[in-house]
N, C-alpha and C positions, 0 to 999 in steps of 0.2 A: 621930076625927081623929088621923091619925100623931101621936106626939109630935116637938115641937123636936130637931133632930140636936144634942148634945152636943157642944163646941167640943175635942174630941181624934179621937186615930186612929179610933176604932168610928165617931166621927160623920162625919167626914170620908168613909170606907169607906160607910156606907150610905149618903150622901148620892149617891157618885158611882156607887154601885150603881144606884140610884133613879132617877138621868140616866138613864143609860145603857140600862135597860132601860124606860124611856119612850119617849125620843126616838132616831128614828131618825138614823142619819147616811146623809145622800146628796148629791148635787151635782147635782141634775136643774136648778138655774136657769141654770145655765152653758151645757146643751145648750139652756134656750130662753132664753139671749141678755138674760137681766135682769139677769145679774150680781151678786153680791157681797157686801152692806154690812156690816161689823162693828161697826158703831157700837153702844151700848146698845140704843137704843129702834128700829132697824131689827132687831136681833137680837132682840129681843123678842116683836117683833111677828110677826114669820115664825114664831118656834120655838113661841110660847108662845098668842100670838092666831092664828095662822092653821093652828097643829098642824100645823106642817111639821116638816124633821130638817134637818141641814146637814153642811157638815163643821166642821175643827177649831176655825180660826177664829170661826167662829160658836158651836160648841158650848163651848167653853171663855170667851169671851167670856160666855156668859150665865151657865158655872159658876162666872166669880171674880164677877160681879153679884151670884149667891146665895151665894157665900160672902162678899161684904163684908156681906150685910145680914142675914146668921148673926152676924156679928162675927168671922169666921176673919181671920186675917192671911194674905195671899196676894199673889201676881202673876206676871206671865206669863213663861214661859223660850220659848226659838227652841231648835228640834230638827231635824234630819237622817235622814230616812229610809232607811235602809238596803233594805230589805224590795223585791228584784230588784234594786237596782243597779249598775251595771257600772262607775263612775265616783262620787267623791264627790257625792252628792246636796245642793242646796241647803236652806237653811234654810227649807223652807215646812211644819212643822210646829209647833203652838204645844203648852203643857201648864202645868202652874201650879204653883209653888213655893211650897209652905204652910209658915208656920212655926204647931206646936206644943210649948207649953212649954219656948220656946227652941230647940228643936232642926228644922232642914230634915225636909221631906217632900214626895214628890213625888204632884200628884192629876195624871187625864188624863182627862175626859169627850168628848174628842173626836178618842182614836187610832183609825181604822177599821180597821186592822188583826188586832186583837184585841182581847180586853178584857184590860188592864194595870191590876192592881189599885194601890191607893194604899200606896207605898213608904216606911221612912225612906230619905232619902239619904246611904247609909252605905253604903264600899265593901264589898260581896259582901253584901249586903243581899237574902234571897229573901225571897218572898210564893206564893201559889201561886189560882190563879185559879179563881174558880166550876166553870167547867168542867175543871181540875184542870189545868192549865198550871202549868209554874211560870216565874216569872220572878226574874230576878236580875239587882243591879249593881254595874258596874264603872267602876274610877276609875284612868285614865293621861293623864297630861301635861295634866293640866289639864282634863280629860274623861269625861262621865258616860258610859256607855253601856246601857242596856238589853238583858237578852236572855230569849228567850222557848222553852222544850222544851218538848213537848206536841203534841199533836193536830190538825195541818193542818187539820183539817176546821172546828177552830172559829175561824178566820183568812178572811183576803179569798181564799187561796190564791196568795198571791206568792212564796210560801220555802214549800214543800213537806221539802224535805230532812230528816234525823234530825237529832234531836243539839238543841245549843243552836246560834239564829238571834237573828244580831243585827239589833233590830227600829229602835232609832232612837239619836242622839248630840248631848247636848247639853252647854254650862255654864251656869253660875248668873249670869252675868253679866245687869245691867241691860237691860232691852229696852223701848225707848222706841217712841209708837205708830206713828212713821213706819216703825218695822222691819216690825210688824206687818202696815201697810197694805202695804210693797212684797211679804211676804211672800204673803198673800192676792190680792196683783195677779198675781206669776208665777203662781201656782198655777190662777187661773182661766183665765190668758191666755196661757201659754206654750204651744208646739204641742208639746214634750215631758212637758209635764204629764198625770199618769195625768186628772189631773179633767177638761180637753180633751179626752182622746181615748176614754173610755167612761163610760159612765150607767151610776152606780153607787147600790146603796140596803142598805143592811144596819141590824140590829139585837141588841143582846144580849141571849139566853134565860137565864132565870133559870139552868143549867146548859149553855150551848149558845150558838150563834150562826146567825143565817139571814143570807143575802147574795143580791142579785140585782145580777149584774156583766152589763150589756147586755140579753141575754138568756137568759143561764144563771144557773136560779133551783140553790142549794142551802141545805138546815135538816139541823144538827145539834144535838139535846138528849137530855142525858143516855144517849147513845153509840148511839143510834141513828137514824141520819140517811136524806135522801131528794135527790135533786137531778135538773134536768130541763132540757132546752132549752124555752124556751118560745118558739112557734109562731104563735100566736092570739093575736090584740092583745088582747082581750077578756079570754082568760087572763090578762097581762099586768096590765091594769088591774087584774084582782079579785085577782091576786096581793099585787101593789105595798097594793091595800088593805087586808085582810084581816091579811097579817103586819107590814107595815111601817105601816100608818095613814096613806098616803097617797094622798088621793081624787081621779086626772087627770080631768081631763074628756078628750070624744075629740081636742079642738082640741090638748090640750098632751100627749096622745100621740103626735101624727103630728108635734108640734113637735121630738120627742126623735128622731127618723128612726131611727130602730130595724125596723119594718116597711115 
């Protein structure tokens, strides 16, 4: 049996390693019309009893659960996606603000965009990520910002560009759960929201990233990667199974209208 995670940075780090490379993050309930819930024991029960993935809300909902009954001190921050946009993007991403041994750190078990390892939150603060990304942050007028250089390939593919990409923008301010829920309300129900408008399913490789956006499947590990349109609902299904651990029936295939 794993040992207990260690109530510092290493434990924090392998813990949100351990997410992340478990659980998938996707938003297929949204395409079939169930909608939502963040609550504990809805979040529970999807991620953990029914071996589903989710996105952030969901996913970091269950990671400050496992960190209050670690004993980490923690709670949620509201963040700003950068990643494509053309206009200040709303607050519909969450992440969790840990304190160890007195001092801020940021964990995130449910950015889909990449995997953003567990930071101090300290201005120009790098880390650098399993799949050798490195990320860094920054602090103006009041504002955290995350950024990420590295390897397109092992991202959702939204900021393709060189250089460093600013991935999301938050503060430390209080976030009480009505933010939360309207946060997760746009997100599901906006007709501009990326989670409305395509079925999405990704996961972190121990060195890598695999993502199926609609129906373009791509896997990158360890720098050598493959990607494909996929065609055949059939494929589809054993795809979505195989690498992401999620098993549709035909009914909630044909529910996602993809074919």
């Amino acid at each position: 049996m794993p040992a207990r995670p260690t109530l510092d940075a290493a434990g924090l780090q392998r813990l949100q390693f351990a997410h992340r490379t478990a659980i998938p993050f996707e938003n297929l309930d949204i395409r079939l019309g169930r909608g939502i819930a963040i609550d504990s024991v809805s979040v529970f029960a999807k991620l953990v009893g029914q071996r589903r993935g989710g996105y952030c809300f969901e996913q970091n909902r269950l990671f400050l659960d496992a960190l209050a009954d670690l004993g980490f001190e923690a709670r949620p921050l509201l963040a700003r996606v950068w990643l494509g946009a053309e206009a200040t993007p709303p607050l519909t991403h969450t992440l969790s603000l840990v304190t160890l041994g007195g001092a801020p750190w940021i964990a995130d078990a449910g950015f889909g965009g990449s995997y953003a390892p567990v930071m101090p939150l300290v201005d120009g603060a790098a880390a650098t990520a399993p799949d050798g990304a490195t990320f860094r942050l920054s602090h103006e007028d009041g504002e955290w910002t995350l950024w990420r250089e590295g390897d397109p390939a092992t991202t959702d593919g939204r900021n393709t560009a060189p250089g460093w990409q600013r991935q999301f923008s938050f503060t430390t301010a209080e976030v009480p759960d009505a933010d939360l829920m309207m946060g997760n309300w746009w997100t599901q129900s906006h007709p501009d929201s990326r989670f409305v408008r395509h079925v999405i399913a990704s996961i972190i490789l121990p060195h890598g990233f695999a993502k199926l956006t609609d129906r373009s499947y791509a896997r990158m590990a360890a720098g050598e990667g493959s990607d494909a349109e996929i065609t055949d609902p059939r494929v589809y299904r054993m795809r979505m199974s195989l690498m992401f651990g999620i098993d549709l029936t035909p009914e909630e295939l044909a529910g996602l209208g993809l074919f």
